[in-house]
mmCIF file of the N, C-alpha and C atoms, coordinates in Angstrom:
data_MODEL
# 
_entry.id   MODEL 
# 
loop_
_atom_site.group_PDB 
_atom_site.id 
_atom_site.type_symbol 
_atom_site.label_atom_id 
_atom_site.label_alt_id 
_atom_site.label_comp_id 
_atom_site.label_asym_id 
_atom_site.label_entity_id 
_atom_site.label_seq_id 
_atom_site.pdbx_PDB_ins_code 
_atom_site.Cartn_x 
_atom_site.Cartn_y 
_atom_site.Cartn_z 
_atom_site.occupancy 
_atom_site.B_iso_or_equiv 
_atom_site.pdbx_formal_charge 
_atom_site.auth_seq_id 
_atom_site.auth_comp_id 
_atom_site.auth_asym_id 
_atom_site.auth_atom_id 
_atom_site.pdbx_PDB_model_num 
ATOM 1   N N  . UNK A 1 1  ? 106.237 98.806  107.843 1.00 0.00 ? 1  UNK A N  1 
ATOM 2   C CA . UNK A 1 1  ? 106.887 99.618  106.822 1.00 0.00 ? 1  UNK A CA 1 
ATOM 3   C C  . UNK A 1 1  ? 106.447 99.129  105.447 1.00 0.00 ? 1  UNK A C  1 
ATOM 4   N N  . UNK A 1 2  ? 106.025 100.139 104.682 1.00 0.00 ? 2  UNK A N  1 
ATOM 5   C CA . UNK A 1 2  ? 105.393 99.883  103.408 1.00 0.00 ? 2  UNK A CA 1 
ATOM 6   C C  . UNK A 1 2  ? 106.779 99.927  102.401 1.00 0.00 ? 2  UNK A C  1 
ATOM 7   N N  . UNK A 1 3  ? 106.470 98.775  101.365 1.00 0.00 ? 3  UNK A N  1 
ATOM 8   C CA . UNK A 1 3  ? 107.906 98.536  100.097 1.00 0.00 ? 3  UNK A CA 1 
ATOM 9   C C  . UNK A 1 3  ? 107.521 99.785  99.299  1.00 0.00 ? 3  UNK A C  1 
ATOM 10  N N  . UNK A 1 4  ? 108.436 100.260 99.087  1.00 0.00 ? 4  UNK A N  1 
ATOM 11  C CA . UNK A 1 4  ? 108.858 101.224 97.993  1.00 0.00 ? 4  UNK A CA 1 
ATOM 12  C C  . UNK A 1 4  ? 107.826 100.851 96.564  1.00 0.00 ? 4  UNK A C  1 
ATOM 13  N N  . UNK A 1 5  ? 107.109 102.017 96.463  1.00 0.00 ? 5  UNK A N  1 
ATOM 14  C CA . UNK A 1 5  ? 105.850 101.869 95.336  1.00 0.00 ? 5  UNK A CA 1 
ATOM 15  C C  . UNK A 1 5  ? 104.741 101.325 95.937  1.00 0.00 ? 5  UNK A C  1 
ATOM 16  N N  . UNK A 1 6  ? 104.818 100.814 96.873  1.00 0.00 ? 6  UNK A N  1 
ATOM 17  C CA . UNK A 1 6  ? 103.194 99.940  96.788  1.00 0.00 ? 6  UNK A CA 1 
ATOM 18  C C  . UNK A 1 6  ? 102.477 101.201 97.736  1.00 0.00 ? 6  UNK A C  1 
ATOM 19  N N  . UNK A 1 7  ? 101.003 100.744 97.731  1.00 0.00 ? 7  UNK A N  1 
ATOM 20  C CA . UNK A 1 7  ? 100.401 101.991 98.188  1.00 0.00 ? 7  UNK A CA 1 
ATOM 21  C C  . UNK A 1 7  ? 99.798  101.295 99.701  1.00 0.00 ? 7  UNK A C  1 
ATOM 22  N N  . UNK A 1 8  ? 99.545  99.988  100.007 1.00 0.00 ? 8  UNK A N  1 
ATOM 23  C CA . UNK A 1 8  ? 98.684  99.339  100.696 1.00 0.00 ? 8  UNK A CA 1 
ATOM 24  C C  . UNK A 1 8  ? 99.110  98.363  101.303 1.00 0.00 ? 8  UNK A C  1 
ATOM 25  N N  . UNK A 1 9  ? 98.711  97.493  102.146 1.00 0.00 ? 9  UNK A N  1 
ATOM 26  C CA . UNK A 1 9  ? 98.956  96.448  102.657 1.00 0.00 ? 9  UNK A CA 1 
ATOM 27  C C  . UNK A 1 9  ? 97.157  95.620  102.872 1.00 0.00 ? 9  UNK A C  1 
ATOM 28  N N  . UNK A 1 10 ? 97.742  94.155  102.843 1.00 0.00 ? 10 UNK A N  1 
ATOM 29  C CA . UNK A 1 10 ? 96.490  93.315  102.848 1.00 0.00 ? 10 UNK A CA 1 
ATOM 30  C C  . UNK A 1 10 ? 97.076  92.393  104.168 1.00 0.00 ? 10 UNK A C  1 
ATOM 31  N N  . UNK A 1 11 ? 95.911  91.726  105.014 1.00 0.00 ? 11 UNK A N  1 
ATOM 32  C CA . UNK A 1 11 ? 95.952  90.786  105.960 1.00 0.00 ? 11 UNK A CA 1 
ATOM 33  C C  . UNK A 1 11 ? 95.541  89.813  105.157 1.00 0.00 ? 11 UNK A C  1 
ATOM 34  N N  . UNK A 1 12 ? 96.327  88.266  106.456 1.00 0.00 ? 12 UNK A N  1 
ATOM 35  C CA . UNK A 1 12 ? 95.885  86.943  106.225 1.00 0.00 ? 12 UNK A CA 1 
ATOM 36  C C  . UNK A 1 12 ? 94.407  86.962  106.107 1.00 0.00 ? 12 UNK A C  1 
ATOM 37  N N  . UNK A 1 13 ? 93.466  86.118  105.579 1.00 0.00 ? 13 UNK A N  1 
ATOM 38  C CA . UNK A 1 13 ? 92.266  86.063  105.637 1.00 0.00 ? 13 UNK A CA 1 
ATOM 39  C C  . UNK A 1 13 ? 91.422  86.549  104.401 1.00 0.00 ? 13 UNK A C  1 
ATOM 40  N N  . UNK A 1 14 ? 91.972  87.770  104.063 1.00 0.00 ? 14 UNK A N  1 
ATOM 41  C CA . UNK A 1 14 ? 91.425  88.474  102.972 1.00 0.00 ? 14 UNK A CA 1 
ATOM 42  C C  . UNK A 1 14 ? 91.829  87.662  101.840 1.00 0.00 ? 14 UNK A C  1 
ATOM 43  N N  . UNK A 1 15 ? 90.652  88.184  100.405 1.00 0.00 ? 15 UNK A N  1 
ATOM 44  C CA . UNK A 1 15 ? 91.038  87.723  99.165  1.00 0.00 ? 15 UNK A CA 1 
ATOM 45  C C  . UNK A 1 15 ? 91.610  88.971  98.403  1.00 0.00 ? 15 UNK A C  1 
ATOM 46  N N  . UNK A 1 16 ? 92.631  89.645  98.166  1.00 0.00 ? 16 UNK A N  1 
ATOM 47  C CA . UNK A 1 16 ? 93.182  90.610  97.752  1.00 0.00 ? 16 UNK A CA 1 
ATOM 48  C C  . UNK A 1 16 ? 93.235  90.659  96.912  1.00 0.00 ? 16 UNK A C  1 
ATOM 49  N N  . UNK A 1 17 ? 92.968  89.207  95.549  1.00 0.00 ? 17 UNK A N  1 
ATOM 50  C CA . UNK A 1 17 ? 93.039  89.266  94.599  1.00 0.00 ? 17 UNK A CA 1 
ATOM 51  C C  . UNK A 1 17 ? 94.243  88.720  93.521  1.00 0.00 ? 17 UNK A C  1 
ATOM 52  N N  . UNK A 1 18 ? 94.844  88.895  92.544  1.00 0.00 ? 18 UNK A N  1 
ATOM 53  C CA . UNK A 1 18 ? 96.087  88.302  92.008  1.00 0.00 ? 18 UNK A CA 1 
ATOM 54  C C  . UNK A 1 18 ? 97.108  89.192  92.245  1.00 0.00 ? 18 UNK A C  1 
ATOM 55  N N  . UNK A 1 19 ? 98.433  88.946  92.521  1.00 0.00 ? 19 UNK A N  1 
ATOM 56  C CA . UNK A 1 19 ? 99.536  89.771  92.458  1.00 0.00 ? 19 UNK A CA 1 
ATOM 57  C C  . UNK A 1 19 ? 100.213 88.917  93.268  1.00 0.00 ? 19 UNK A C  1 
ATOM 58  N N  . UNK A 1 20 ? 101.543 89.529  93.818  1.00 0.00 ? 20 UNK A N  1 
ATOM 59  C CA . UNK A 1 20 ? 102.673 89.401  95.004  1.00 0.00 ? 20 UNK A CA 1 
ATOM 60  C C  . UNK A 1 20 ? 101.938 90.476  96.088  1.00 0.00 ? 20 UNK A C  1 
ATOM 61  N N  . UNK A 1 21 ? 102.289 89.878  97.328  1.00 0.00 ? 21 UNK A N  1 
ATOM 62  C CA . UNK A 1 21 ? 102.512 89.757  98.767  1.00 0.00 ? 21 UNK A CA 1 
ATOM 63  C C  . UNK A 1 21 ? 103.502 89.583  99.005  1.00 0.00 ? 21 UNK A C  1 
ATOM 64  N N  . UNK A 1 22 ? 104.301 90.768  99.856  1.00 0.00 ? 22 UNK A N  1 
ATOM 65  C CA . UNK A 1 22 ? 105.537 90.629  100.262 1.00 0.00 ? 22 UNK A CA 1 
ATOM 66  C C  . UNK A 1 22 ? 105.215 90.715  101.918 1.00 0.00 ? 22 UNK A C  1 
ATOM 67  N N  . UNK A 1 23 ? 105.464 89.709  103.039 1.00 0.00 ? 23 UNK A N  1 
ATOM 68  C CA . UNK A 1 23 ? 105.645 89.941  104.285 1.00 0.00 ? 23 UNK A CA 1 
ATOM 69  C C  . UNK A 1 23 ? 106.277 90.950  104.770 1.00 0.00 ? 23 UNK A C  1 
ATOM 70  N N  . UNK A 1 24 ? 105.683 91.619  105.760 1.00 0.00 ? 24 UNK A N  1 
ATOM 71  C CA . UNK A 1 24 ? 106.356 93.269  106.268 1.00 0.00 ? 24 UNK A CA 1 
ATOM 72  C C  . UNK A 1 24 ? 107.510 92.633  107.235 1.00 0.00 ? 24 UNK A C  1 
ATOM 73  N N  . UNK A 1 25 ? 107.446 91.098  108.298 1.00 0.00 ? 25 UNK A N  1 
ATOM 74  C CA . UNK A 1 25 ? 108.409 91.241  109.079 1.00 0.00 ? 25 UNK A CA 1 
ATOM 75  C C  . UNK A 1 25 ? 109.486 90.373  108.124 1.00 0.00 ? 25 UNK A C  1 
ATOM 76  N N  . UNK A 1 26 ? 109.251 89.340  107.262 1.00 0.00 ? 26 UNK A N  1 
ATOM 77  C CA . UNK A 1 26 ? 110.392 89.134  106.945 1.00 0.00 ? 26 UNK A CA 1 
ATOM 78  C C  . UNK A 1 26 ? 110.852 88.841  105.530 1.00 0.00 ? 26 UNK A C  1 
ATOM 79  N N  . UNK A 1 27 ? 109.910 89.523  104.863 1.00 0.00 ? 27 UNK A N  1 
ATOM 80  C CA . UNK A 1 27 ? 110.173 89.846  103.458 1.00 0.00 ? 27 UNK A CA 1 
ATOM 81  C C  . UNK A 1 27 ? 110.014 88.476  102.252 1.00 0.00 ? 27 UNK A C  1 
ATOM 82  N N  . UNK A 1 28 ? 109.216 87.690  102.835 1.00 0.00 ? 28 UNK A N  1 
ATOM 83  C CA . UNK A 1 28 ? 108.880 86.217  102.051 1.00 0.00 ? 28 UNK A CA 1 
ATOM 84  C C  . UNK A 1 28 ? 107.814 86.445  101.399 1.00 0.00 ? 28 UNK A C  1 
ATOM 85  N N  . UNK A 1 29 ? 107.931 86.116  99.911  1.00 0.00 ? 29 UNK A N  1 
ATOM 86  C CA . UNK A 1 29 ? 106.934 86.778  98.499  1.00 0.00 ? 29 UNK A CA 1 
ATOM 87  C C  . UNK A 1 29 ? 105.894 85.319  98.808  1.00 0.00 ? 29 UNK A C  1 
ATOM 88  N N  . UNK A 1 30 ? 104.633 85.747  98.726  1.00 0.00 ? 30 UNK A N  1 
ATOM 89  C CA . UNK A 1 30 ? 103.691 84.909  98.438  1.00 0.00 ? 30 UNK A CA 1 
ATOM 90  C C  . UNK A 1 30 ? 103.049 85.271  97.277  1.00 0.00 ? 30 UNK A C  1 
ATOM 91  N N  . UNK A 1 31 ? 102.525 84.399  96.630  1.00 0.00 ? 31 UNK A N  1 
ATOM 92  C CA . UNK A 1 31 ? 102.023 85.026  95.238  1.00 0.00 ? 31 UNK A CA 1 
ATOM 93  C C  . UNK A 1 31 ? 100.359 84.138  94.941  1.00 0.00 ? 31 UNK A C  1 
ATOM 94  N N  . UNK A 1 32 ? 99.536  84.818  94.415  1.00 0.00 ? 32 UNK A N  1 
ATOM 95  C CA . UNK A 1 32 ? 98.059  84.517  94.490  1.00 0.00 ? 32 UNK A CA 1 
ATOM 96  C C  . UNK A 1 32 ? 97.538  84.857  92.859  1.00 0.00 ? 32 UNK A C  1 
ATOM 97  N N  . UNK A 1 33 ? 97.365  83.766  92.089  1.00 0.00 ? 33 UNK A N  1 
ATOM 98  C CA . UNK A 1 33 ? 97.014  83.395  91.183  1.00 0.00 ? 33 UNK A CA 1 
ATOM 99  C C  . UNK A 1 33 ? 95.433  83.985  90.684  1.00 0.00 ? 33 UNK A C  1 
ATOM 100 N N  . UNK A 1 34 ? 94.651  83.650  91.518  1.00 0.00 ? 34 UNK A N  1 
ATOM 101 C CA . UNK A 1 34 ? 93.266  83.450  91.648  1.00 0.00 ? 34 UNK A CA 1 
ATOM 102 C C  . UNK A 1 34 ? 92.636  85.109  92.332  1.00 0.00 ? 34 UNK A C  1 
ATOM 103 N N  . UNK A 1 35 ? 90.964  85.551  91.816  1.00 0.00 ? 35 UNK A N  1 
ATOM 104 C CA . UNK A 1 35 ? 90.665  86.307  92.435  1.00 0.00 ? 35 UNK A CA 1 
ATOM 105 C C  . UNK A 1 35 ? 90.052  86.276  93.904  1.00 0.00 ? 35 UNK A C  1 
ATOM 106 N N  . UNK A 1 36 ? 89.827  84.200  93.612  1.00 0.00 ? 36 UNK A N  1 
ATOM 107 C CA . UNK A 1 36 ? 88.843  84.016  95.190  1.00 0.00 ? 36 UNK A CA 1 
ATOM 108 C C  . UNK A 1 36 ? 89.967  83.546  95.853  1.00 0.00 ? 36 UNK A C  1 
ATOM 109 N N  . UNK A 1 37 ? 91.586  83.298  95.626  1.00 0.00 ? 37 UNK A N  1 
ATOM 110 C CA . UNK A 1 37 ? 92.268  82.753  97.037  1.00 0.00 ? 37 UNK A CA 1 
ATOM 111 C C  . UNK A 1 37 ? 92.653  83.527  98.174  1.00 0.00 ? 37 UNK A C  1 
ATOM 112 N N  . UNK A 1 38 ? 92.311  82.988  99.453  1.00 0.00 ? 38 UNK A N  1 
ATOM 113 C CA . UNK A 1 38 ? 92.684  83.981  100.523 1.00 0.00 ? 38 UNK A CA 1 
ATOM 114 C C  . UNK A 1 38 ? 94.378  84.035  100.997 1.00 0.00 ? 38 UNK A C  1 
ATOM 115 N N  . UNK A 1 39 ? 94.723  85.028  101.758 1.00 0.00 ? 39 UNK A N  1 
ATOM 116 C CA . UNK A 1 39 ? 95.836  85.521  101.591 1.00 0.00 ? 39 UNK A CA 1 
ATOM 117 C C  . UNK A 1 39 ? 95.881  84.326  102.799 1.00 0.00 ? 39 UNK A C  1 
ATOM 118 N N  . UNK A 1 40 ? 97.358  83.766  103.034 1.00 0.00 ? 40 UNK A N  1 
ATOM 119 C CA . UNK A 1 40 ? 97.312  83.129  104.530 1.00 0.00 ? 40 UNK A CA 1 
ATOM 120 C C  . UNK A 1 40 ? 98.296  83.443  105.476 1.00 0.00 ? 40 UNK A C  1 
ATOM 121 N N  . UNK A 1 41 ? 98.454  83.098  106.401 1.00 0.00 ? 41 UNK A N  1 
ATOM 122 C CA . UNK A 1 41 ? 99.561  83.708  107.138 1.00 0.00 ? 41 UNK A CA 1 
ATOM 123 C C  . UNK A 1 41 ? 100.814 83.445  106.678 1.00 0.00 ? 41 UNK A C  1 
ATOM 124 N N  . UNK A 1 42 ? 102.357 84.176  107.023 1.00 0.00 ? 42 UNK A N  1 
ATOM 125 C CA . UNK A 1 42 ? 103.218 84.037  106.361 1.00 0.00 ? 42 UNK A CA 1 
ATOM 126 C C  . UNK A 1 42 ? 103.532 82.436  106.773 1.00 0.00 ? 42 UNK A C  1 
ATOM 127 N N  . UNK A 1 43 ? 104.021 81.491  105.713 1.00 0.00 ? 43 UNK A N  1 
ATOM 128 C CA . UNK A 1 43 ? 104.591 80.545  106.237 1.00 0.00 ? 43 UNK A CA 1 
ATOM 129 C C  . UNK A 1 43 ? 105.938 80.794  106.913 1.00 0.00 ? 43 UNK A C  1 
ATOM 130 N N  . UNK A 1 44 ? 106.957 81.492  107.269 1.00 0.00 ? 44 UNK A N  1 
ATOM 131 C CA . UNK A 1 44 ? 108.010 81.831  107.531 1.00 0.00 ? 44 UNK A CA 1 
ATOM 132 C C  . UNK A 1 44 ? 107.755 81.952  109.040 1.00 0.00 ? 44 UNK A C  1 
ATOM 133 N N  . UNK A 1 45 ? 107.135 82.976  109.209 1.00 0.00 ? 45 UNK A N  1 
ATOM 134 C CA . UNK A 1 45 ? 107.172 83.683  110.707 1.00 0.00 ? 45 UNK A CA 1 
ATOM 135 C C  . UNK A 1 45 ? 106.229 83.800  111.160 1.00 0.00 ? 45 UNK A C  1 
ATOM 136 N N  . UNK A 1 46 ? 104.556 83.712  110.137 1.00 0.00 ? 46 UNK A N  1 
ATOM 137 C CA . UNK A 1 46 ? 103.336 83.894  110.720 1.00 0.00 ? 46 UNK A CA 1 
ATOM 138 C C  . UNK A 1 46 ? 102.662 85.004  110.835 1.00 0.00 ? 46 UNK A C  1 
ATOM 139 N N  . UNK A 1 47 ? 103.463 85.606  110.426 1.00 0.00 ? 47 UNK A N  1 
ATOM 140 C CA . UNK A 1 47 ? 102.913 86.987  110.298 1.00 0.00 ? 47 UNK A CA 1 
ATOM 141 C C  . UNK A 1 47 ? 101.844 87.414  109.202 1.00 0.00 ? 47 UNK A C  1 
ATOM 142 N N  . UNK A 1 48 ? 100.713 87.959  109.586 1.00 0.00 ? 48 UNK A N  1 
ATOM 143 C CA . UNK A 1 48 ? 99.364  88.528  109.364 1.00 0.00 ? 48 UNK A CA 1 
ATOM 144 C C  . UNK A 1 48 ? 99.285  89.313  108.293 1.00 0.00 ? 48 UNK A C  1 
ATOM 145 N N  . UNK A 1 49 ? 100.615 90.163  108.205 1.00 0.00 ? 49 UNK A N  1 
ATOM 146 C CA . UNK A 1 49 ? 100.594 91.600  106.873 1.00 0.00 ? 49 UNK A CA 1 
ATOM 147 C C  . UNK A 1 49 ? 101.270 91.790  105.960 1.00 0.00 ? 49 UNK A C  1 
ATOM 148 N N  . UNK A 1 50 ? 100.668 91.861  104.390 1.00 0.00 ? 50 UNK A N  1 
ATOM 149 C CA . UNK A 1 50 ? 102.258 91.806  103.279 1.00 0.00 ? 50 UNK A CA 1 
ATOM 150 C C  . UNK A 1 50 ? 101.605 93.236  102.967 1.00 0.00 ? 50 UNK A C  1 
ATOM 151 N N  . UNK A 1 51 ? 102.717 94.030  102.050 1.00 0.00 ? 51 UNK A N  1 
ATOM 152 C CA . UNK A 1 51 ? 102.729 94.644  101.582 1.00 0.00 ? 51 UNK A CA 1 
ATOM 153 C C  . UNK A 1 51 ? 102.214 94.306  99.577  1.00 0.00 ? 51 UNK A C  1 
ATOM 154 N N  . UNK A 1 52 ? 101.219 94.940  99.426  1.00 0.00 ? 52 UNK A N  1 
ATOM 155 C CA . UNK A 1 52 ? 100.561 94.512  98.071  1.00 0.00 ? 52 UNK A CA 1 
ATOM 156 C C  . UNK A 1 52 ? 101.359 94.830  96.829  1.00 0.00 ? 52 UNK A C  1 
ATOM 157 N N  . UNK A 1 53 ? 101.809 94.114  96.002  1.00 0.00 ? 53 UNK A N  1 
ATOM 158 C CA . UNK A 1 53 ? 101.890 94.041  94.728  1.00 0.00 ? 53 UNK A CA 1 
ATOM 159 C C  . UNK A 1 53 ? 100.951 93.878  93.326  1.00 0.00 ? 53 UNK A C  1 
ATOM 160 N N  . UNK A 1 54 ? 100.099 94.460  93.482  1.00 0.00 ? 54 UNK A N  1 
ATOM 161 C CA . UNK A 1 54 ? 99.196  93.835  92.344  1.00 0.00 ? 54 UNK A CA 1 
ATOM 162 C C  . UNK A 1 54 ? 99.203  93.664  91.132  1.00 0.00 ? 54 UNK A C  1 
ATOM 163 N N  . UNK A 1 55 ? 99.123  92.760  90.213  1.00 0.00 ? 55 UNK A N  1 
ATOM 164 C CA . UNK A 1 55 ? 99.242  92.477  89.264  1.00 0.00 ? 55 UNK A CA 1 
ATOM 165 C C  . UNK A 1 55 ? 98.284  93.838  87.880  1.00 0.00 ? 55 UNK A C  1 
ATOM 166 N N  . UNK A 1 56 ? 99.188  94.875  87.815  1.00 0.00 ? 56 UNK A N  1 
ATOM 167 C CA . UNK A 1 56 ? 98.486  95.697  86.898  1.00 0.00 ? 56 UNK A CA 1 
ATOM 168 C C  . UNK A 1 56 ? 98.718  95.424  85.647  1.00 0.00 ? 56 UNK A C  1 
ATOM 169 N N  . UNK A 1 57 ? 99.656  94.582  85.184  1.00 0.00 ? 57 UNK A N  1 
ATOM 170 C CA . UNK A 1 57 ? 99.735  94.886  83.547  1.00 0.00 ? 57 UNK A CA 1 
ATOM 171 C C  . UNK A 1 57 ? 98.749  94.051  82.613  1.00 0.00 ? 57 UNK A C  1 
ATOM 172 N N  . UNK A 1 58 ? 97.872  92.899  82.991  1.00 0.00 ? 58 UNK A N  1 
ATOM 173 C CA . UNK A 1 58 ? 96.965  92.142  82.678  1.00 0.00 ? 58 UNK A CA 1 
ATOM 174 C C  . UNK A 1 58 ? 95.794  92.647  81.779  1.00 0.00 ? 58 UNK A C  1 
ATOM 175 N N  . UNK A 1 59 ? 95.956  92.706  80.838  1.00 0.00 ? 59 UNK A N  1 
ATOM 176 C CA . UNK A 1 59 ? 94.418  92.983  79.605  1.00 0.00 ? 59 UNK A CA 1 
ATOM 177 C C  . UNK A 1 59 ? 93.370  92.710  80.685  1.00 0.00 ? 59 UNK A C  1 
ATOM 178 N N  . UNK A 1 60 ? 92.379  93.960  80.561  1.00 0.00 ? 60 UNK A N  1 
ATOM 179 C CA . UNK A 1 60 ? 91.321  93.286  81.119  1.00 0.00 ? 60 UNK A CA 1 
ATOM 180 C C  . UNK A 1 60 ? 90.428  92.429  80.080  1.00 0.00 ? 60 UNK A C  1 
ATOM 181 N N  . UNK A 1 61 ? 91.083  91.784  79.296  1.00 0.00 ? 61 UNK A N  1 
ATOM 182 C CA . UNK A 1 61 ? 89.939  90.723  77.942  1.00 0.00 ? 61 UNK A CA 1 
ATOM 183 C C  . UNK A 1 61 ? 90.691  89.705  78.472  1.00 0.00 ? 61 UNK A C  1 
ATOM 184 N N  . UNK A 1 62 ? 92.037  89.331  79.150  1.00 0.00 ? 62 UNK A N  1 
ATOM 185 C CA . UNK A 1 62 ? 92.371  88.118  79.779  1.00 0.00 ? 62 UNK A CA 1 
ATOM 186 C C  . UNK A 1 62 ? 92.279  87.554  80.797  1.00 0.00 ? 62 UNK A C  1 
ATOM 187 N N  . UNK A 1 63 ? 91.125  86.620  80.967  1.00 0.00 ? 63 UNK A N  1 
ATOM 188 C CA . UNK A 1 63 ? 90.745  86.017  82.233  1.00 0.00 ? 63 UNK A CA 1 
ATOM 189 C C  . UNK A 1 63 ? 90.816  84.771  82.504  1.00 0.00 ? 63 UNK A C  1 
ATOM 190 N N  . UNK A 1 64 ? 91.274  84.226  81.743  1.00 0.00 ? 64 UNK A N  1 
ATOM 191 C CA . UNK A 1 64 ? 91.819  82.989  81.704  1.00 0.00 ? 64 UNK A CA 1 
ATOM 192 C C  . UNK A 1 64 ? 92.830  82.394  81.068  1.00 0.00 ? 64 UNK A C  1 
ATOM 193 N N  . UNK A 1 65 ? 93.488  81.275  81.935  1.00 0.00 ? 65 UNK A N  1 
ATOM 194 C CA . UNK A 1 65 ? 95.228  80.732  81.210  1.00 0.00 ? 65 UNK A CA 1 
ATOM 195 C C  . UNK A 1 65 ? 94.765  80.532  79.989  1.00 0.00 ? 65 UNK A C  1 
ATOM 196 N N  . UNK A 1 66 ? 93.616  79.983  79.376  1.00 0.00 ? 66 UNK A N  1 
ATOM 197 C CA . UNK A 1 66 ? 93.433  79.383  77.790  1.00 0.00 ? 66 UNK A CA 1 
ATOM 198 C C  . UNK A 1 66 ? 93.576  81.473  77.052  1.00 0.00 ? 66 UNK A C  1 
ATOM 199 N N  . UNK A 1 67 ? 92.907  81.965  77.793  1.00 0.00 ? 67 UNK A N  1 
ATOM 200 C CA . UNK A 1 67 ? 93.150  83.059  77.251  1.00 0.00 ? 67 UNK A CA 1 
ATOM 201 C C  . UNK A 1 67 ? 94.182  84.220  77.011  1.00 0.00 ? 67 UNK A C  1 
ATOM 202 N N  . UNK A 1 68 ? 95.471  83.383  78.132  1.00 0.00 ? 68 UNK A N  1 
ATOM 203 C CA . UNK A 1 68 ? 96.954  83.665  77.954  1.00 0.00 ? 68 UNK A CA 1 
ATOM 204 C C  . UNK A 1 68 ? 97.833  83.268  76.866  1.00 0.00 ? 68 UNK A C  1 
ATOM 205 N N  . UNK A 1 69 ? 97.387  82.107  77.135  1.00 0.00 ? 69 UNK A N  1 
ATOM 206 C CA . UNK A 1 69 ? 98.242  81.736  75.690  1.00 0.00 ? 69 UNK A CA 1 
ATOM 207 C C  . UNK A 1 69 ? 97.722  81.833  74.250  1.00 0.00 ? 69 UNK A C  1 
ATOM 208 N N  . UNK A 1 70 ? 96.492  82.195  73.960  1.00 0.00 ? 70 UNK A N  1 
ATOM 209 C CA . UNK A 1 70 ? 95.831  82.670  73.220  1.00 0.00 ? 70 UNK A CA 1 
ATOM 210 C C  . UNK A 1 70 ? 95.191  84.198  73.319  1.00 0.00 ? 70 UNK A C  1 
ATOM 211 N N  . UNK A 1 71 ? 95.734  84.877  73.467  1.00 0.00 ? 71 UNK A N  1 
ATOM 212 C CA . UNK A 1 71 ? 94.838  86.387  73.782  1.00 0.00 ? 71 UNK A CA 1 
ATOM 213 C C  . UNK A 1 71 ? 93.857  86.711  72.346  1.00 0.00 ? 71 UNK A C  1 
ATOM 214 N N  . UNK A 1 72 ? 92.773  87.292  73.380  1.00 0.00 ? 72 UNK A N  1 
ATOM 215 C CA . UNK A 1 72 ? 91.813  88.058  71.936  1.00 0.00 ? 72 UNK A CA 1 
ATOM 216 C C  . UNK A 1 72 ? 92.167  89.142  71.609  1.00 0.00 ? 72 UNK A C  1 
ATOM 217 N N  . UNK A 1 73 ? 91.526  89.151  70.008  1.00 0.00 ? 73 UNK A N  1 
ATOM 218 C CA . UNK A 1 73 ? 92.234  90.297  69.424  1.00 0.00 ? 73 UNK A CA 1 
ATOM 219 C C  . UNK A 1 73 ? 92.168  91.362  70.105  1.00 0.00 ? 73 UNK A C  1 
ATOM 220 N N  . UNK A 1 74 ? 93.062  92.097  70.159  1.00 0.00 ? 74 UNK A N  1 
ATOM 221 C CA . UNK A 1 74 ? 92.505  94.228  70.287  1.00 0.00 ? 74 UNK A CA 1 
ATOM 222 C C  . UNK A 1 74 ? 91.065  94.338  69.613  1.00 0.00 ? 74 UNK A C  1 
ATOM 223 N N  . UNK A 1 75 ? 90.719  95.570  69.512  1.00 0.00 ? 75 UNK A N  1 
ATOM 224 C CA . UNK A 1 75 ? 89.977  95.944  69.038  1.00 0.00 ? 75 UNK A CA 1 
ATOM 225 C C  . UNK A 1 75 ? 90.890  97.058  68.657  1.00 0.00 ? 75 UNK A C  1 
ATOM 226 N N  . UNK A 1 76 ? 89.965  97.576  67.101  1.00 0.00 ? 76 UNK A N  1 
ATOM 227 C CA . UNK A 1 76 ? 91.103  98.394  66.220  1.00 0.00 ? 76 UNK A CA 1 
ATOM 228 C C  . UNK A 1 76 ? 90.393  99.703  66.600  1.00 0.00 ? 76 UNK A C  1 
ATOM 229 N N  . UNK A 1 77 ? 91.310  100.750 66.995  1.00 0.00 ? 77 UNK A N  1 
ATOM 230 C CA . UNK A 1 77 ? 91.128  102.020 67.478  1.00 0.00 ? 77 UNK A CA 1 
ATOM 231 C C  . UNK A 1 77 ? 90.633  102.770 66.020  1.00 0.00 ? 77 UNK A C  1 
ATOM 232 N N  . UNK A 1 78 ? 89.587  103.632 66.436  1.00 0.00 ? 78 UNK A N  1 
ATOM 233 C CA . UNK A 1 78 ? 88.844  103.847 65.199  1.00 0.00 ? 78 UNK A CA 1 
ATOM 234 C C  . UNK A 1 78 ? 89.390  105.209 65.058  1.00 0.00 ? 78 UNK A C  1 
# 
């Protein structure tokens, strides 16, 4: 069963990328920082499948923590 809003689900193994992972059998949030970490099985129950959260609100000019706490400017809409 897919969470309310999300469109997808990712398996253990895969790199899905940054966001929340929510486990389908027992609802334990894993969360993935990084674009290369792989997803792993749930620690809870072991289970293989979360339901995807992905991290959309992220500037794509921020790619790094130095660049979190410092963001680059906008660019001024002409």
């Amino acid at each position: 069963m897919v969470e309310p809003g999300t469109k997808k689900t990712a398996k253990a193994g895969e790199k899905p990328g940054r966001g929340r992972y929510i486990c389908i059998d027992c609802g334990r949030e894993i969360r993935l920082d990084s674009t290369d970490a792989d997803l792993v099985r749930c620690p809870t129950c072991a289970c293989e499948v979360y339901n995807c959260l992905p991290m959309t609100h992220i500037r794509p000019d921020v790619r790094t923590p130095e660049d979190a706490k410092r963001p680059p400017e906008r660019k001024k809409a002409e």
